[in-house]
Every structure is written in structure tokens, then in C-alpha cells.
Rosetta silent file (secondary structure, phi, psi, omega in degrees, C-alpha in Angstrom):
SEQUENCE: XXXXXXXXXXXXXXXXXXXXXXXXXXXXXXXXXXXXXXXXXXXXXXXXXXXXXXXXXXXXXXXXXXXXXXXXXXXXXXXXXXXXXXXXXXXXXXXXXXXXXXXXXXXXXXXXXXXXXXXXXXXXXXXXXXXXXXXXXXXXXXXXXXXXXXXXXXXXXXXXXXXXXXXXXXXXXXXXXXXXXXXXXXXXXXXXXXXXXXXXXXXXXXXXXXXXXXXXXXXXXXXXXXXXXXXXXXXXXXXXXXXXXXXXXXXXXXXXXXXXXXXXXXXXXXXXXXXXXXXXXXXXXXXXXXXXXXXXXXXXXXXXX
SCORE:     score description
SCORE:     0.000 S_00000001
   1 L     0.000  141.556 -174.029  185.048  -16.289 -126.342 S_00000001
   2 E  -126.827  139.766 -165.203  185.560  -15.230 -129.869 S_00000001
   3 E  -125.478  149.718 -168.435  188.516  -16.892 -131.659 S_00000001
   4 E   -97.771  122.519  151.334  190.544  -15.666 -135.264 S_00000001
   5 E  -113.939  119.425 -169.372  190.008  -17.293 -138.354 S_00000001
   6 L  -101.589  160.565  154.781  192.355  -16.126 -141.454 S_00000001
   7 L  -126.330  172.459 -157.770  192.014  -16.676 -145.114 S_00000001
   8 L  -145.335  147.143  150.195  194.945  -15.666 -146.904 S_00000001
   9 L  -154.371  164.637 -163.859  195.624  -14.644 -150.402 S_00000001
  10 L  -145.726  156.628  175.018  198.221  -13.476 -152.259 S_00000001
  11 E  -157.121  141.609  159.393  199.952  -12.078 -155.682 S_00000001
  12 L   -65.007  151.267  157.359  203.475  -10.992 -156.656 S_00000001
  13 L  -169.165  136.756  178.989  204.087   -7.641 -157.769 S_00000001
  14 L    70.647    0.999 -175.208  207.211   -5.929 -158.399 S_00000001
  15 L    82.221   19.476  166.209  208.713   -9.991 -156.963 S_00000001
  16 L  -131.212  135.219  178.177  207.561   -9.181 -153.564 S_00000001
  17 L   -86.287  143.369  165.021  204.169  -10.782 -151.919 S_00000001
  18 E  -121.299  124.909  177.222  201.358   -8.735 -150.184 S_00000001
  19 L   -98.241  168.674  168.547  199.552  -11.308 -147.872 S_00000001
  20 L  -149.231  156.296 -174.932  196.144   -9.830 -146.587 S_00000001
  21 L  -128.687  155.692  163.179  194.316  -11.975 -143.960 S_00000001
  22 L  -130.525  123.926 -147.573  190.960  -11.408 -143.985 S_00000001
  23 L   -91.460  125.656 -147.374  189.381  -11.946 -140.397 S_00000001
  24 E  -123.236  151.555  153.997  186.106  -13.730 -139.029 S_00000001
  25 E  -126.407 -178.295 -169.787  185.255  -14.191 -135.475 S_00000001
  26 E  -151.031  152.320  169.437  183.130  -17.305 -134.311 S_00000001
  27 E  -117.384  131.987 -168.953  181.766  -17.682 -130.916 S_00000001
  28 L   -82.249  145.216  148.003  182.571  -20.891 -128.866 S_00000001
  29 E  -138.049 -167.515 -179.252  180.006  -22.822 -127.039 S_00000001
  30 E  -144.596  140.952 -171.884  180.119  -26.386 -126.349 S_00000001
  31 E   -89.397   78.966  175.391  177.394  -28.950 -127.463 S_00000001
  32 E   -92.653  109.175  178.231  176.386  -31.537 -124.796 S_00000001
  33 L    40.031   42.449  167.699  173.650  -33.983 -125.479 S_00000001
  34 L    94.484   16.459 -177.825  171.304  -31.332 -127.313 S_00000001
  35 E  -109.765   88.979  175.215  172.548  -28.552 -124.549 S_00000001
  36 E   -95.557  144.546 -129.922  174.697  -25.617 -125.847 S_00000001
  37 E  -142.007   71.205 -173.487  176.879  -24.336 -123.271 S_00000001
  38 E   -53.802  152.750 -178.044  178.976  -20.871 -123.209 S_00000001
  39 E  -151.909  130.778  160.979  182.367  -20.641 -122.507 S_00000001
  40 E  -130.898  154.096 -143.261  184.364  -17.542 -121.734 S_00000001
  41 E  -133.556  131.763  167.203  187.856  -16.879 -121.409 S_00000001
  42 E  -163.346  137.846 -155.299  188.898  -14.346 -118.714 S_00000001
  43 L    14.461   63.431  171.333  192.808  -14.133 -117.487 S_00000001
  44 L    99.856  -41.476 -163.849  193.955  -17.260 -119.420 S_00000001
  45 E  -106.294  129.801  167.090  191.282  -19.317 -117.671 S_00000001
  46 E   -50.807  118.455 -171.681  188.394  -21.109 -119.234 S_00000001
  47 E  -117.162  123.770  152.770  184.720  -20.274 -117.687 S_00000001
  48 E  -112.778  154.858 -160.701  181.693  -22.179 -118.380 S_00000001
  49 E   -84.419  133.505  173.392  178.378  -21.262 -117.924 S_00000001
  50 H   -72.228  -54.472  171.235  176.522  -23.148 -114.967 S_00000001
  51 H   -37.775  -50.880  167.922  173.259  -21.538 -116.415 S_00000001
  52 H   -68.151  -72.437  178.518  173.210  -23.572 -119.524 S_00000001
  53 H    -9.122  -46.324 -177.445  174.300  -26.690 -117.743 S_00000001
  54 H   -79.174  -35.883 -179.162  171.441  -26.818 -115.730 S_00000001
  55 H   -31.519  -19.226  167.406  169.061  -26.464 -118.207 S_00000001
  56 H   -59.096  -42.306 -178.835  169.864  -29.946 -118.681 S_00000001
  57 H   -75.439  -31.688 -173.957  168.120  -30.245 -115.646 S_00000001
  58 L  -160.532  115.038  162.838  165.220  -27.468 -115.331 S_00000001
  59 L   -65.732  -42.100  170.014  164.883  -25.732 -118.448 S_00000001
  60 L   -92.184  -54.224  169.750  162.716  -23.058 -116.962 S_00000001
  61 L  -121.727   96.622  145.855  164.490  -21.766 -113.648 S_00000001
  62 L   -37.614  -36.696 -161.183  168.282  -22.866 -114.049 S_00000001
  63 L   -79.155  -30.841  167.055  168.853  -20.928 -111.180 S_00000001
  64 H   -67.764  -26.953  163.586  167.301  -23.655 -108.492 S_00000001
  65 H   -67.985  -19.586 -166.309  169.652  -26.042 -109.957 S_00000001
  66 H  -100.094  -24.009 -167.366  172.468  -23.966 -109.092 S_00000001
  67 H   -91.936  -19.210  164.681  171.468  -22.948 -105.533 S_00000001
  68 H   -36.050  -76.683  146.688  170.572  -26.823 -104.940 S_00000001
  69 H    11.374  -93.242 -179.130  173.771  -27.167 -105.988 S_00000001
  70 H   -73.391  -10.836  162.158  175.524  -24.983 -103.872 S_00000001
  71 H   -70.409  -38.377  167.198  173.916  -25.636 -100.822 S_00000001
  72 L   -72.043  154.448 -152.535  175.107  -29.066  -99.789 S_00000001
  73 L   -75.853  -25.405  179.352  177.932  -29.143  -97.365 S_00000001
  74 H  -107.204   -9.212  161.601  180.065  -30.764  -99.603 S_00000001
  75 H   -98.184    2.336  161.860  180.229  -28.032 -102.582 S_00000001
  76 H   -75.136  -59.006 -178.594  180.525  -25.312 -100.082 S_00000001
  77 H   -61.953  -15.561 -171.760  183.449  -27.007  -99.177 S_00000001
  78 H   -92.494  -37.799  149.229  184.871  -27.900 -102.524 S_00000001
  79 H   -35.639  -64.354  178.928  184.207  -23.998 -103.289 S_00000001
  80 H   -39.395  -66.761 -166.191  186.279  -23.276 -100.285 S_00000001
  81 H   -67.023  -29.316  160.771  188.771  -24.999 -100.969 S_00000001
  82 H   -67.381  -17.769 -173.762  189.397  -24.090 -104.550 S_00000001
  83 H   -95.214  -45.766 -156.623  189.351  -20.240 -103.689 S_00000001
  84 H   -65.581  -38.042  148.448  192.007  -21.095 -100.848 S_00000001
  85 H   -43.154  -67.706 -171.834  194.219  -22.392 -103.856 S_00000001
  86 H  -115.396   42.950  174.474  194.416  -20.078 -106.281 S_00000001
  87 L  -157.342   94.284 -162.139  192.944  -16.965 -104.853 S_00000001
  88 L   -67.787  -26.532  144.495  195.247  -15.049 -102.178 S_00000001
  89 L   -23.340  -37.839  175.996  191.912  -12.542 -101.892 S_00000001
  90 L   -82.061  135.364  172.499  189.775  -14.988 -100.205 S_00000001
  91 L   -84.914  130.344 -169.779  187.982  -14.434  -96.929 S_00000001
  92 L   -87.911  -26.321  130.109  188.852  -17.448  -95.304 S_00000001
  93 H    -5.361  -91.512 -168.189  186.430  -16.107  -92.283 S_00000001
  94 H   -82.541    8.111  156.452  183.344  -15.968  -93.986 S_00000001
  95 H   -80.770  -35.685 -176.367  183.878  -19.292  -95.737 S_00000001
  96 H   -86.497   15.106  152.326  184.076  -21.596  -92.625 S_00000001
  97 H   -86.167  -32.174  159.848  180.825  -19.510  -91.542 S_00000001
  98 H   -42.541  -59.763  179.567  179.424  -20.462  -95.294 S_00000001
  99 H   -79.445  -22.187  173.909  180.603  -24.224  -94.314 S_00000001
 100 H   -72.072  -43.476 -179.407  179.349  -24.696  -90.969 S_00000001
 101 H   -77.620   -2.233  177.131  175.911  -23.965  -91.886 S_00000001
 102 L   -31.521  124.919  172.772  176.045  -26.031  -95.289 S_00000001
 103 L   110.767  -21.584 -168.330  173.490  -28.860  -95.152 S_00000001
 104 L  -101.104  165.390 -166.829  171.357  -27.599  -93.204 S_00000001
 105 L   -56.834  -26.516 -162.614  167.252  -27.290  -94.113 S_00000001
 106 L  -105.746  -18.993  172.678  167.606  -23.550  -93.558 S_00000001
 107 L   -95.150  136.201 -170.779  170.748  -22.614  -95.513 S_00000001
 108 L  -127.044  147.637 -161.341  170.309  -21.002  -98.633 S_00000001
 109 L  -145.691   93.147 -177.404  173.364  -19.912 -100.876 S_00000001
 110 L  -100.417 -177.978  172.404  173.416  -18.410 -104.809 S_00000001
 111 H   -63.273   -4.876  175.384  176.744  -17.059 -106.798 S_00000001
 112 H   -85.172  -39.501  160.472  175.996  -13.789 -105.959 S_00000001
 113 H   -32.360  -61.839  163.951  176.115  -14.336 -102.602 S_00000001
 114 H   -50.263  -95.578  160.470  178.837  -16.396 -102.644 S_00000001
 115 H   -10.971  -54.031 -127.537  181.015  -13.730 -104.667 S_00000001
 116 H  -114.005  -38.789 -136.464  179.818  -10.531 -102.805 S_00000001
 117 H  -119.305  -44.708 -156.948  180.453  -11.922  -99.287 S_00000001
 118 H  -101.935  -11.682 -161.205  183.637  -14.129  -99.850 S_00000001
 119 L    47.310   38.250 -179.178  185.352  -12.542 -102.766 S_00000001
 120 L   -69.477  151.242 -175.401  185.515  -15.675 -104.574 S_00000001
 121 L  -122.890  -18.223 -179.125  186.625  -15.193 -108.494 S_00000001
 122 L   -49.628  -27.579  179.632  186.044  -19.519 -109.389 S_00000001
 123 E  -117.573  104.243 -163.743  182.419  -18.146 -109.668 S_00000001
 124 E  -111.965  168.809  163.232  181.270  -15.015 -111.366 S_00000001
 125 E  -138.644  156.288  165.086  177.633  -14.259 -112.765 S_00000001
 126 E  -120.479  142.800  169.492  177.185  -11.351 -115.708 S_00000001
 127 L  -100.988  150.103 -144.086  173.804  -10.075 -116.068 S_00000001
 128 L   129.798  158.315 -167.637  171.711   -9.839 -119.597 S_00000001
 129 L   -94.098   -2.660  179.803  169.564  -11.289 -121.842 S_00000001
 130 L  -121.855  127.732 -173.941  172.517  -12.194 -124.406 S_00000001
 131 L    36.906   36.092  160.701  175.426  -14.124 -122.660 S_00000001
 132 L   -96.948  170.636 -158.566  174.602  -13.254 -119.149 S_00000001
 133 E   162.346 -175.608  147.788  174.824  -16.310 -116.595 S_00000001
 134 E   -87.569  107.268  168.149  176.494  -18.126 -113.795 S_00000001
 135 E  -126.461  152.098  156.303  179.677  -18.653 -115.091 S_00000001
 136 E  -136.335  134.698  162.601  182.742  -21.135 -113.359 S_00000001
 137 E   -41.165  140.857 -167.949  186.195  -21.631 -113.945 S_00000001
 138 H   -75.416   24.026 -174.877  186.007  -25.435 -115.488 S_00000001
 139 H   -93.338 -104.456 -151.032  187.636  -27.107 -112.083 S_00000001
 140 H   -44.165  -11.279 -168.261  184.192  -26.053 -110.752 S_00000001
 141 H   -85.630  -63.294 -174.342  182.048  -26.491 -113.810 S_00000001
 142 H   -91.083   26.800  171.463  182.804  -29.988 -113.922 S_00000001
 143 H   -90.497   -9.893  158.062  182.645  -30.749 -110.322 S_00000001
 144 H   -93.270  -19.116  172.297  178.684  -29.825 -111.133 S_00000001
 145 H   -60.027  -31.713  174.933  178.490  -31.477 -114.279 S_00000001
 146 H   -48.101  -66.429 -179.547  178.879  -34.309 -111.392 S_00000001
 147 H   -34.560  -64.958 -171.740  176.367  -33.423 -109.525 S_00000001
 148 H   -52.361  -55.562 -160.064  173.841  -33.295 -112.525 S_00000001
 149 L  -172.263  105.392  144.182  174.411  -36.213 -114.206 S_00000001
 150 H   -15.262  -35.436 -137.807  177.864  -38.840 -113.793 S_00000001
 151 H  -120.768  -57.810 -178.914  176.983  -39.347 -118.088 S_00000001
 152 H   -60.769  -47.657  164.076  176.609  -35.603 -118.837 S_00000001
 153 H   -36.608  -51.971  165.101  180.004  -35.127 -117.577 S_00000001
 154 H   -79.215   -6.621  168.442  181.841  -37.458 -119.491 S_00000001
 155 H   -91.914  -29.395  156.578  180.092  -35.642 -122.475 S_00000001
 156 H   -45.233  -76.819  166.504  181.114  -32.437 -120.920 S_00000001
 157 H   -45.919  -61.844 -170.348  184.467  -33.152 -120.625 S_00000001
 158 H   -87.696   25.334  175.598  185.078  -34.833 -124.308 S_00000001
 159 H   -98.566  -59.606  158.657  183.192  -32.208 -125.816 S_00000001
 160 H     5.163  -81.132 -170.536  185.586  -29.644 -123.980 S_00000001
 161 H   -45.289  -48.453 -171.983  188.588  -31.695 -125.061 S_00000001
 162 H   -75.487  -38.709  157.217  187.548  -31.661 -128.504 S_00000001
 163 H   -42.866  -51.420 -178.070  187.117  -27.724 -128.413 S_00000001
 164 H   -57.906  -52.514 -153.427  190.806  -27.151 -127.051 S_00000001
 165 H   -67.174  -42.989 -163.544  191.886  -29.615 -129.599 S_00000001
 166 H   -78.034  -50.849 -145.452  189.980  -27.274 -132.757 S_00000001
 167 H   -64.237  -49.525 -167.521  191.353  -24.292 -131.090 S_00000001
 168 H   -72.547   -3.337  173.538  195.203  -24.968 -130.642 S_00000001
 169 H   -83.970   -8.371  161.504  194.962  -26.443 -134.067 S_00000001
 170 H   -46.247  -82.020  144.289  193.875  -22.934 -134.899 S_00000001
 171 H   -27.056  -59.987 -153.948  196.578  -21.038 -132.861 S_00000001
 172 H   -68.379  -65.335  158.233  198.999  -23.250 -134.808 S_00000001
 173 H   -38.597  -63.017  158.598  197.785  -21.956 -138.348 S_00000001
 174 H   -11.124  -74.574 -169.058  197.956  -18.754 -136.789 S_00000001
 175 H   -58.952  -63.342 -178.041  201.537  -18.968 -136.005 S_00000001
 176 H   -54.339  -13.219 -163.120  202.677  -20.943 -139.105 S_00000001
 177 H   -91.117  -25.054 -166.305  201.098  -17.880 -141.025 S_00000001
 178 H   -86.633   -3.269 -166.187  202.747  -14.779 -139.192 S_00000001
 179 H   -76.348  -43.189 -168.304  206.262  -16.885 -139.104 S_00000001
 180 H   -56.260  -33.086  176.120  205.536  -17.294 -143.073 S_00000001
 181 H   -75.093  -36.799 -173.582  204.815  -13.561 -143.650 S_00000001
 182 H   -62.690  -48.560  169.001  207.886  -12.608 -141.591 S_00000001
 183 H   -21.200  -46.467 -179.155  210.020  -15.027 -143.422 S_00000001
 184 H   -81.923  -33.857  151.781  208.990  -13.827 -146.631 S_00000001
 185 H   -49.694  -37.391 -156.399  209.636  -10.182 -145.849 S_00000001
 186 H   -83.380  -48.518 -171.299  212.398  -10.035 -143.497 S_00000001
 187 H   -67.148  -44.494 -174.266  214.485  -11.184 -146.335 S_00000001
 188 H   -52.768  -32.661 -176.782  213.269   -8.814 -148.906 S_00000001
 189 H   -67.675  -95.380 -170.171  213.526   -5.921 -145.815 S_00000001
 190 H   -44.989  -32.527  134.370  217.486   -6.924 -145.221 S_00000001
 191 H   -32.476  -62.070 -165.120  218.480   -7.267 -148.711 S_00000001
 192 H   -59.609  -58.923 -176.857  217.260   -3.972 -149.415 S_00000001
 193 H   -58.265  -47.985 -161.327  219.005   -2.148 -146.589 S_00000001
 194 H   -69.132  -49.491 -176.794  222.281   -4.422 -147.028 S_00000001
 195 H   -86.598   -3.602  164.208  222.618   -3.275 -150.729 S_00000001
 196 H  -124.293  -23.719 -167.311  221.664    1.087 -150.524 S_00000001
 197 H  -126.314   -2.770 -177.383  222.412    1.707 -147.040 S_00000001
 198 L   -95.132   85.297  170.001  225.473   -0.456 -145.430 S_00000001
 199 L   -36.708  167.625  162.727  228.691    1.044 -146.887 S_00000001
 200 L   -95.962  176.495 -157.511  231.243   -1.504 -147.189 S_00000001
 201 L    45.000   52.399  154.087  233.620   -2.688 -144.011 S_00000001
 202 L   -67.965  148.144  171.929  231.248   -1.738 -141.718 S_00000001
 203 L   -92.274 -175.942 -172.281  231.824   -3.401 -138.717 S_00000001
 204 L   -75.157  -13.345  172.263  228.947   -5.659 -136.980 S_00000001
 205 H   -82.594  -61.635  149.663  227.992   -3.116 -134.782 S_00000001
 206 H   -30.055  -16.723 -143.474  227.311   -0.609 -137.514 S_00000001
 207 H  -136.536  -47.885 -177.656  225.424   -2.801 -139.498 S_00000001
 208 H   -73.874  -42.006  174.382  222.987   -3.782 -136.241 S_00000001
 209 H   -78.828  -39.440  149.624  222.239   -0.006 -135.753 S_00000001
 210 H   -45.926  -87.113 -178.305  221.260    0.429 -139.455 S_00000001
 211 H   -20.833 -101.732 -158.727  218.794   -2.596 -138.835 S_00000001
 212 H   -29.674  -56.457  171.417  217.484   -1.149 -135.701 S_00000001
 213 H   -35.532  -51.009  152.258  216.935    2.046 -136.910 S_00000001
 214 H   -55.638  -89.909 -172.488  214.708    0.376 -140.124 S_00000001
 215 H   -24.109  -69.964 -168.728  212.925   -1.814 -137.664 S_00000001
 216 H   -54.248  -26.277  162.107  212.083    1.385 -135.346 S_00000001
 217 H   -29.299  -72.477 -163.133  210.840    3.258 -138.696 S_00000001
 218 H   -75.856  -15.866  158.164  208.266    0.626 -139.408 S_00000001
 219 H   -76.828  -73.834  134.877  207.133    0.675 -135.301 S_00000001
 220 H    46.459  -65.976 -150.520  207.155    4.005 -135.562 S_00000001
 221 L   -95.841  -29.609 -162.776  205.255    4.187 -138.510 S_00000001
 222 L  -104.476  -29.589 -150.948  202.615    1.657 -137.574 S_00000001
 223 L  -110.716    1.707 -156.764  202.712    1.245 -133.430 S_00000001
 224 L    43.882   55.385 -159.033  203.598    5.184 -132.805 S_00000001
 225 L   169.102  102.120 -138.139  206.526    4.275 -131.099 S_00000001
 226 L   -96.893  171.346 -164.254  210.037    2.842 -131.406 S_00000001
 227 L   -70.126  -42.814 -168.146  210.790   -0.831 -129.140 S_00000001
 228 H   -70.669  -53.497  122.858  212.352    1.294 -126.635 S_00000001
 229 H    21.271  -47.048 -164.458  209.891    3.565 -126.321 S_00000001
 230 H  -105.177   15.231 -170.571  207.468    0.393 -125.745 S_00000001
 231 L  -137.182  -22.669  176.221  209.263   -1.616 -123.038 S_00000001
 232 L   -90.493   -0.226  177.817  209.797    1.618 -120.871 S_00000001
 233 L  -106.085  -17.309 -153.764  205.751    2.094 -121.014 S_00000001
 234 L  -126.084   32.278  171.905  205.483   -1.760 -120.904 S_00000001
 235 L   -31.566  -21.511 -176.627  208.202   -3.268 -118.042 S_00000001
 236 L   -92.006  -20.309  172.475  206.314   -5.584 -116.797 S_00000001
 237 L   -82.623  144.312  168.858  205.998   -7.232 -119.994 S_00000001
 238 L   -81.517  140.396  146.174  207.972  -10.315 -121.856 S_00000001
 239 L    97.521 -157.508  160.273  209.015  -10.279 -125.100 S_00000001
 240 L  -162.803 -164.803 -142.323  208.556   -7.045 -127.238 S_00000001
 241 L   -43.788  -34.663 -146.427  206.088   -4.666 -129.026 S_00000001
 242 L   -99.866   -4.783 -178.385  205.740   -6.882 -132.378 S_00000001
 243 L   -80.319   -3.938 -141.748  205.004  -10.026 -129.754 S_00000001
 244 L  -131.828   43.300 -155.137  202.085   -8.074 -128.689 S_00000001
 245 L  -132.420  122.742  179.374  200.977   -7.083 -131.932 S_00000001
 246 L   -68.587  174.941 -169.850  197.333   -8.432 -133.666 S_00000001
 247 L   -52.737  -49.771 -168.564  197.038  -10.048 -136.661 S_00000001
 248 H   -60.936  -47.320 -154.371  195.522   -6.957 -138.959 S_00000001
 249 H   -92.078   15.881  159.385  199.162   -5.214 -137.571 S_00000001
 250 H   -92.800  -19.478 -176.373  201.149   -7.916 -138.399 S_00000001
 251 H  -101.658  -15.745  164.899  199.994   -7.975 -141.749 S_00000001
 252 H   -65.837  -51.058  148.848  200.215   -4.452 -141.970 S_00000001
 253 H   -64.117  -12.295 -174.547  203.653   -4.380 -140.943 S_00000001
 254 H   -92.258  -24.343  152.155  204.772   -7.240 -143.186 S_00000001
 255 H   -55.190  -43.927 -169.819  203.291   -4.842 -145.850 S_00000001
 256 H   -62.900  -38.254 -166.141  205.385   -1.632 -144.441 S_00000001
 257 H   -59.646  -77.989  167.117  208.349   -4.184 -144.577 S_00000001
 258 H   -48.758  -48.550  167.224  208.219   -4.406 -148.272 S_00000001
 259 H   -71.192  -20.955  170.132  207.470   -1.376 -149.642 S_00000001
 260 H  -101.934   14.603  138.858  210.136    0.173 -147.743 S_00000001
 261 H   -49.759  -54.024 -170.869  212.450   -1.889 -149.929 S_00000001
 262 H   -64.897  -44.788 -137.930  210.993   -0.557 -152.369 S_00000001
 263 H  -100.441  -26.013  171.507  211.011    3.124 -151.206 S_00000001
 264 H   -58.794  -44.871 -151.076  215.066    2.236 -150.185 S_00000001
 265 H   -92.661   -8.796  155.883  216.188    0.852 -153.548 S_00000001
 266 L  -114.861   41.391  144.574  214.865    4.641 -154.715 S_00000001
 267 L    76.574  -13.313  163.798  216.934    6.485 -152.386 S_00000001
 268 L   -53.825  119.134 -162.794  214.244    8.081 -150.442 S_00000001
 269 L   -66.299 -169.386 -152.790  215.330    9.172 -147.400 S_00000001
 270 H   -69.568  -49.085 -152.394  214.299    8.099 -143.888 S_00000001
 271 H   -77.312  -32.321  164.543  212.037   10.949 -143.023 S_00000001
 272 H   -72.923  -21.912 -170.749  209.563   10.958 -146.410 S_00000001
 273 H   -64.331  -43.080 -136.680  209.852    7.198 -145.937 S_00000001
 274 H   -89.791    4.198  175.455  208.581    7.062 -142.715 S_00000001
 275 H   -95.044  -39.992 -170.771  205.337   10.198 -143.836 S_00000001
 276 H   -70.767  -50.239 -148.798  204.785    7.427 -146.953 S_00000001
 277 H  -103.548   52.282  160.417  204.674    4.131 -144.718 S_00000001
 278 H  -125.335  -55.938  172.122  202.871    5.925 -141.557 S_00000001
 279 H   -33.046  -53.062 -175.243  200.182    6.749 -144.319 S_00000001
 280 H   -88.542  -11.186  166.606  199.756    3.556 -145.906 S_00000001
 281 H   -71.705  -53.282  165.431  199.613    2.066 -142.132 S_00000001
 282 H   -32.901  -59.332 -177.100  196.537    3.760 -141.779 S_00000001
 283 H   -61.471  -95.999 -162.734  194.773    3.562 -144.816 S_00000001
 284 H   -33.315  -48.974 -167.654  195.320   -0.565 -144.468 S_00000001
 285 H   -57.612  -42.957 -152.243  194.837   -0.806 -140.072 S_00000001
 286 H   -86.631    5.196  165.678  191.412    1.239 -141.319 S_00000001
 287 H   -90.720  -64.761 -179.201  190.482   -1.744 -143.922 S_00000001
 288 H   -38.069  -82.902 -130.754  191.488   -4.502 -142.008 S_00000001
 289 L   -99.512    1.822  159.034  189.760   -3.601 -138.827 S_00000001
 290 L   -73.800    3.054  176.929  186.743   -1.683 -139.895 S_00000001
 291 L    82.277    7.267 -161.314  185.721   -5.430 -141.664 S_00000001
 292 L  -112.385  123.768 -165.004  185.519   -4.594 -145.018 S_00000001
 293 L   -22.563 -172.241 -179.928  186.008   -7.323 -147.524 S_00000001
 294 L  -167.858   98.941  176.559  189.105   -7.501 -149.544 S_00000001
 295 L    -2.867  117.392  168.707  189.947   -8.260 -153.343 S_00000001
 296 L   -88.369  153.346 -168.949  191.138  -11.460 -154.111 S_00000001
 297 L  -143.177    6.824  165.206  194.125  -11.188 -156.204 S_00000001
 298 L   131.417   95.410  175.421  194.963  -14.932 -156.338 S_00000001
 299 L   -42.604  149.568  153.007  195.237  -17.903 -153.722 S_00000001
 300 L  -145.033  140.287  159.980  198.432  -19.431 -152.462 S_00000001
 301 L   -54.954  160.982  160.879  198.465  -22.075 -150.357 S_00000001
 302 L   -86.865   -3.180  163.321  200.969  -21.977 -147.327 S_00000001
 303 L   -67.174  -60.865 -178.348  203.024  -24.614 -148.966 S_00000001
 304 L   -55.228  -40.622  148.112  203.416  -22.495 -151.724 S_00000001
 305 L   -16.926    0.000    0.000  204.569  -20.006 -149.793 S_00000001
């Protein structure tokens, strides 16, 4: 799994801040008693690799640790049983044919097997010489860490714990940073528009369709698309385009935000606005995400913010 780290800097100009995040990835594993351990994230749920695990055990074929494993009578059934929970997919058939023979001297059982016959998803394997494995959803990973070693488990587990623990403090920074760019924008945005474009006695209705209309400019300009536009392609989805938006576009838009203060408080109208700030989404989207370093122009803390 590869997880976002920002660093943020910042400078006034003209009295309005341009944040820039500039973005790292990191790849998780997890460290158990001299063991490193892959973890992958697929729909929400955390998968760890079985393959490294065993290596605690057999260093050289991993793979006889897993089919050991998986042979007794009582992790066929704990397999079983875990599929019949959260997986409406599973043949429930060829599992109690899986479980009758469990245990015995003659049954032999790997994840592919397993997968391919039963349509189980707690157990996947990817193949390769870089992050390929035996991967499990961590209900099953650490019902083997059992198996292996009662000690490794509990090392397993708070090593886990302690991952989750770096990550949501991560997420959190995250969060605190895009509320802090909207904050600082949003005012600067709403100002602008409130003083050149709202005659006065508008009613409240008027005055919410000039906002929307500014808002859809800057999707528009950055997402190809206005919110409406994005909820009839996306129905099935909560929330709305800018929830669903990555970091580099969030910072891109909180740029778009400002400058089309600027480009308001000189009277340019909507339609050169929206050829200037479609431009400069590009040019930025194609810094940000092509990786290429970015000028420091002067820390600020988020306090300072």
C-alpha cells in the first residue's frame, strides 16, 4: 500500500497564500521480530502477506508452510466459515467437500486452489518477483500468525496496531491541511464575488446562483465538468466531485480559487476567466503529478496558517 506524505510551504503575494504540497509515497510493510511483512489494501480491507510470515518459519519454501497450514481440518473450516460471512459469492458446495476431506494424510490444499475452486476473496495470491505472494485479509492472517508461533502473533498484532495508529495520524494531517487551504481561500473566493459581482438587494437565492456558477467555473476549469454534470455520471456515489478529488487537485483548485479573485476584482469576464484558470490547471496538475520538485518560497507552519 502506498500512503501520502505532504510538505507544505507557502508565501503571500498580492495578500493571498499559494500552498503547494509536495508529495512522497512510502510503502508499508510491517516489521515482526527481524521479518518484514507486506500489506496491501484492496476494497477498504487490509491484506497481509502469508508468504513473508512464513518465512519466519522456512525461509526457503514459504509455500509448505502455507499448505501445512491449510490442510488441517480446522483452518479449512475457519476458511469456510469466514467466506460464508462476508462473501455472498461463495460455493458453499465445494467447501464442505474441501472440509470433509481436511485432516486427512492424503489431502493436499494451496491458495490457488482454494480461490479457483471455491471463489474465496479472504485469500488471494499475485504472482512476481517484486510484491507477489499469498496474501489474506488480516482476520485470516492472524488466525496463522497462530498457527506459527502464539509469540509472533502478539508481535504481529502490536506491530499492526502501531501501523494503523502512524497512518490515521497521517490521514488527520491530511485533512487538517485541505480544511486549512479551503479556509484560507474560500474566504478570499467569496469576498471577491460579493464585492464585483452581487448587485445590491439581491435576494438569497440570487446570491447562491452567483456562487454556484463560480464554484462550477473552477470544476469546470480543473475536473472538466460542472457538480451536476458529476453526480449524473457518478449516482451511486456520496458526497460530491471535490470529495473525490486528490490532493495535487485540491491544491490546484485552492490555487484556481484565488486567482480568480484576482481575475474578478479586474472585471474579466466569465468566459476568458475560465480559458486563463483551465490553463493554469494544467500547467500546475502537470507539475504536481509528473513529480517534479518545487521552489520553496518560505515555510509556514499550520499554526501559522
Amino acid at each position: 500500500m502506498f500512503l501520502d506524505r505532504g510538505h507544505v510551504w507557502g508565501s503571500r503575494t498580492r495578500g493571498v497564500y499559494f500552498l503547494i504540497f509536495f508529495v512522497m509515497k512510502i510503502r508499508q510493510t510491517l516489521n515482526v521480530k527481524g521479518t518484514e511483512i507486506g500489506l496491501v489494501v484492496k476494497g477498504g480491507a487490509d491484506y497481509i502477506c502469508l508468504t513473508d510470515m512464513a518465512r519466519f518459519k522456512n525461509i526457503d519454501d514459504p509455500r509448505y508452510v502455507i499448505q501445512n497450514w491449510m490442510k488441517t481440518k480446522f483452518t479449512v473450516e475457519y476458511l469456510g466459515n469466514w467466506e460464508l460471512l462476508y462473501n455472498p459469492n461463495f460455493k458453499r458446495v465445494e467447501f464442505d467437500t474441501f472440509k470433509n476431506f481436511a485432516g486427512s494424510n492424503a489431502f493436499v490444499l494451496t491458495p490457488e486452489k482454494w480461490v479457483k475452486i471455491t471463489h474465496a476473496i479472504g485469500i488471494q495470491s499475485k504472482h512476481g518477483r517484486h510484491g507477489g505472494g499469498t496474501f489474506a485479509h488480516r482476520d485470516i492472517a492472524f488466525e496463522f500468525a497462530s498457527w506459527l508461533s502464539p509469540e509472533f502473533k502478539l508481535y504481529l498484532i502490536k506491530e499492526f496496531q502501531r501501523l494503523k495508529e502512524d497512518e490515521n495520524q497521517r490521514k488527520s494531517l491530511d485533512w487538517d491541511v485541505r480544511r486549512a487551504l479551503a479556509k484560507i481561500n474560500y474566504r478570499i473566493h467569496t469576498d471577491a464575488i460579493k464585492e464585483h459581482l452581487i448587485p445590491k438587494l439581491l435576494s438569497s437565492q440570487q446570491v447562491h446562483f452567483v456562487y454556484a456558477s463560480e464554484a462550477d467555473l473552477l470544476n469546470v476549469a480543473l475536473f472538466g465538468m460542472t457538480a451536476k454534470e458529476w453526480r449524473e455520471q457518478n449516482s451511486d456515489l456520496e458526497g460530491n466531485i471535490r470529495d473525490y478529488a486528490t490532493v495535487e487537485q485540491l491544491v490546484v483548485l485552492s490555487n484556481l480559487e484565488s486567482l480568480n479573485a484576482l481575475l474578478v476584482e479586474e472585471k474579466i469576464g466569465q468566459a476568458e476567466r475560465l480559458v486563463k484558470l483551465n490553463s493554469v490547471a494544467i500547467t500546475q496538475m502537470r507539475s504536481l503529478v509528473g513529480g517534479a520538485g518545487v521552489k520553496r518560497l518560505g515555510e509556514a507552519s499550520l499554526g501559522g496558517i
